[in-house]
C-alpha positions in Angstrom: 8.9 0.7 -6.9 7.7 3.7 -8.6 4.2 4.3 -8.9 3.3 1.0 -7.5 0.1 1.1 -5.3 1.2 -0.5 -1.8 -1.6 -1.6 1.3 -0.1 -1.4 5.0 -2.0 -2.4 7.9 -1.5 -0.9 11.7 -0.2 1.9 9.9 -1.2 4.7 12.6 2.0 4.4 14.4 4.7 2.6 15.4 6.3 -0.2 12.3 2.8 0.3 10.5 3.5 4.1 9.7 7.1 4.1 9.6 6.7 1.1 6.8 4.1 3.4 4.8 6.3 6.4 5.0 9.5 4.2 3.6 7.7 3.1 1.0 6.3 6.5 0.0 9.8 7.4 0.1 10.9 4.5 -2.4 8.2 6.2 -4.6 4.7 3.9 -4.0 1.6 5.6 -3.6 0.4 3.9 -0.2 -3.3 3.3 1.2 -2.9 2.8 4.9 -5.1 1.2 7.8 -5.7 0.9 11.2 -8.3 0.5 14.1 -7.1 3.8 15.0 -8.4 7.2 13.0 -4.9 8.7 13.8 -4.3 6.8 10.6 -5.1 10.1 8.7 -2.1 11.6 9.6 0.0 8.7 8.2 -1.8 9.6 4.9 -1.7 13.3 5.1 2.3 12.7 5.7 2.7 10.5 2.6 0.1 12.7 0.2 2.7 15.9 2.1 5.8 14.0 0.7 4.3 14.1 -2.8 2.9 10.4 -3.3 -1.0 9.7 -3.5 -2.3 8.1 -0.3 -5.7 7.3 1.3 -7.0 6.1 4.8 -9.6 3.3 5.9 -10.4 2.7 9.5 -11.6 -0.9 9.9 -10.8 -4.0 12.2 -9.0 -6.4 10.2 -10.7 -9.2 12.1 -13.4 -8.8 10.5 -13.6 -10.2 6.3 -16.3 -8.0 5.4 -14.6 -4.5 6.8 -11.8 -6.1 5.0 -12.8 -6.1 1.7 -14.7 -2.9 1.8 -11.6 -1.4 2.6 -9.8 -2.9 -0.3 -12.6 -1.9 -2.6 -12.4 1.5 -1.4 -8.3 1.9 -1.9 -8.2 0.2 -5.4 -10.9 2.6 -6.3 -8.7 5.5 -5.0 -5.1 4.5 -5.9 -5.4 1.6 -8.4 -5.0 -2.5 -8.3 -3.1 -3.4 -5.1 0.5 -4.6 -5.7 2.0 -4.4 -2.4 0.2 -6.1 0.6 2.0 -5.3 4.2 0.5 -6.8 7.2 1.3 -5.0 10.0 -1.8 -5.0 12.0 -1.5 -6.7 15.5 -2.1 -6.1 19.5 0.0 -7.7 21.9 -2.6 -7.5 25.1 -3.0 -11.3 26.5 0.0 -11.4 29.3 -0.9 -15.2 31.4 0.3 -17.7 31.8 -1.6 -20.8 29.8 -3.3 -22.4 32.5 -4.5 -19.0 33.4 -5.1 -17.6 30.1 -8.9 -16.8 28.7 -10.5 -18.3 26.0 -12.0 -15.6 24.7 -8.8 -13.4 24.9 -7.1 -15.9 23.3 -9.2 -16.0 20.6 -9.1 -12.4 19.7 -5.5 -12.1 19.6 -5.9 -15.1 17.2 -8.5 -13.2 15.0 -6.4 -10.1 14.9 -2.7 -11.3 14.6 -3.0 -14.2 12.3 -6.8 -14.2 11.1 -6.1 -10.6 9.8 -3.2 -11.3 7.9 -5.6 -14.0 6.2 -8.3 -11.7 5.9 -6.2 -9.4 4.1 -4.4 -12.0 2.1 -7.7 -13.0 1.0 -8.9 -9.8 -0.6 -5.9 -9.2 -2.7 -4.7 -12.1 -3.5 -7.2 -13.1 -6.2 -6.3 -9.7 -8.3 -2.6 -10.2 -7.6 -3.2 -13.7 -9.4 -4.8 -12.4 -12.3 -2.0 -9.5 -12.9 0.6 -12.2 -12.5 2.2 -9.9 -10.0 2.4 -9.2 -6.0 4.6 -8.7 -3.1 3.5 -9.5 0.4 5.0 -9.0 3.3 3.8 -10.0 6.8 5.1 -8.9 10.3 5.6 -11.5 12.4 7.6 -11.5 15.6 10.5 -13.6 17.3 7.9 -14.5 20.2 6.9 -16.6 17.2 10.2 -18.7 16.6 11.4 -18.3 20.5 7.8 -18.0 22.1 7.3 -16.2 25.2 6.3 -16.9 29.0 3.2 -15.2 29.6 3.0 -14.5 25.7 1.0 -17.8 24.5 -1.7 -16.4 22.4 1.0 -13.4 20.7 3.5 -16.4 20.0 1.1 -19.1 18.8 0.1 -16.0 16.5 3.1 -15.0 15.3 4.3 -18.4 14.1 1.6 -19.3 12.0 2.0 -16.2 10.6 5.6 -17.9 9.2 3.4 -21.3 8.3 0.8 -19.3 6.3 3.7 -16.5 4.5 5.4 -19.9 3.3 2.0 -21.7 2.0 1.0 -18.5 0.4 4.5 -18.5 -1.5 4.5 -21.8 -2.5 0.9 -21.0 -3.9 1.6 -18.0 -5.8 5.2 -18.7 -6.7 4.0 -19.3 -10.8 2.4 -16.2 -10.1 4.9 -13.8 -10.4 3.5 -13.4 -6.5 6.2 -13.3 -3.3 5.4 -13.4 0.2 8.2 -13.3 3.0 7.7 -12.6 6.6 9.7 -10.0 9.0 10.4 -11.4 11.9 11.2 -8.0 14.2 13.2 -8.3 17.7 13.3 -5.8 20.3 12.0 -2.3 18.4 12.1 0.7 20.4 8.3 1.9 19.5 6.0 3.5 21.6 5.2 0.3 23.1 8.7 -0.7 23.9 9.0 2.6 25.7 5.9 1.6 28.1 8.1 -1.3 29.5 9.8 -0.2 33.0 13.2 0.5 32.6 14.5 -2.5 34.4 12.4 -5.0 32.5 14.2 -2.9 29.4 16.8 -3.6 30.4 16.8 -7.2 30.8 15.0 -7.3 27.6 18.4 -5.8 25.9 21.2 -7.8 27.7 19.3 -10.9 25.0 20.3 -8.6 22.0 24.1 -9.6 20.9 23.8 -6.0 20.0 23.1 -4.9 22.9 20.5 -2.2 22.1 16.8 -2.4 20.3 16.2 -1.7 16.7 14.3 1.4 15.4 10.8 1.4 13.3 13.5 2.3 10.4 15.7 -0.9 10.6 12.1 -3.3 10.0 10.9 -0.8 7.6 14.1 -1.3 4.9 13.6 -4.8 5.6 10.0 -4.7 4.2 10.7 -1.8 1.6 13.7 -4.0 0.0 11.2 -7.4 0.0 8.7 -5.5 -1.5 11.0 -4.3 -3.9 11.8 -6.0 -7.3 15.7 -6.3 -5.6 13.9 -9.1 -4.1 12.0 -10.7 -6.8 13.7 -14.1 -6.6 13.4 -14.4 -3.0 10.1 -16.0 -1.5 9.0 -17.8 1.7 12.0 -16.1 3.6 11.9 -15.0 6.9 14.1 -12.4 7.9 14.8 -11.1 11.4 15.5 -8.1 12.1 17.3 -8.7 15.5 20.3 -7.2 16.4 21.0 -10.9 16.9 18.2 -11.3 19.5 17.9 -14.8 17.8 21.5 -16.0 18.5 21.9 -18.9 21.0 24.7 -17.8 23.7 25.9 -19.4 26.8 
């Protein structure tokens, strides 16, 4: 992976920046991105470990902030190789029949209309250099959905639908895209859970305990790698085993 020029989304905290670190670590210089403008310390890390790194601050919702800040980090770092899309809020908790349109409809936009968004502005340049990885977070509320979670599930699992259409698309390429399907991560937002809900949360890992930002961030570092060039339209969880039927 050295010297490649890698893209990662929701990168101010949490999976985002612990995915741009680990692949500044593997040796990519990394252009990062978030809502957020705490994303500048993501980059300052990465330029601080030695490997070249720029920040954009946009809403991935939205095409046109999209490619703008494409534009801007293949100016800064070179073509994009490495597309990781991260970006995502979780904040629509109801029930169906309670849930609002228009709430629903930006969790849409963000989770699964940024990841096209994103797709979108790289994709064409990946096709013409015969060469790409992307990766795409996705979540196990997307393969085991989640009461009170429609809008954050429904998201997450087209997520899957779209990484698989864009493999099959780009597989003459020389282009991969796999998803990560994370379980219970102990992030910042994990933390924010009461105890007792964490708990209950846990008992469903056949670990027994959450992952950490690290375990998903290997994950996306080895399928971005060329370790992993013959593998494409995969998901892989990254569980602890959350996914394993028991009675």
């Amino acid at each position: 992976m050295q010297g490649r020029v890698a893209f990662v989304t929701g990168a101010a905290r949490g999976l985002g920046k612990a995915t741009a670190l680990a692949l500044a670590a593997a040796g990519a210089d990394v252009a990062v991105a978030d809502v957020n403008e705490a994303v500048e310390t993501t980059a300052e890390e990465i330029r601080a470990a030695g490997r070249r790194s720029v920040a954009a601050v946009f809403d991935v919702a939205q095409p046109g902030s999209v490619r703008i800040g494409v534009s801007a980090a293949e100016k800064a770092l070179g073509p994009i190789e490495i597309l990781v899309n991260n970006a995502a809020i979780t904040t629509n908790v109801a029930l169906v029949h309670e849930m609002r349109r228009d709430a629903w409809d930006r969790e849409l936009a963000i989770n699964l209309g940024g990841v096209f968004n994103c797709i979108q502005a790289v994709l064409p340049q990946m096709l013409e250099r015969r060469y790409g990885r992307i990766v795409n977070i996705s979540s196990v509320a997307g393969t085991l959905g989640g009461q009170g979670q429609a809008s954050y599930a429904a998201s997450k699992a087209g997520i899957i639908g779209l990484t698989r259409t864009v493999a099959l698309e780009g597989a003459r390429a020389g282009i991969t895209c796999n998803a990560v399907v994370p379980g219970v991560i102990a992030t910042d937002a994990y933390y924010a859970i009461p105890e007792r809900l964490r708990d209950r949360i846990v008992k469903r890992v056949a670990m027994g305990r959450p992952g950490e930002p690290a375990d998903v961030a290997n994950a996306v570092v080895f399928l971005a790698s060329d370790q992993a060039r013959y593998v494409t339209g995969a998901t892989l969880v990254v569980g602890g085993g959350i996914d394993l039927l028991t009675f």
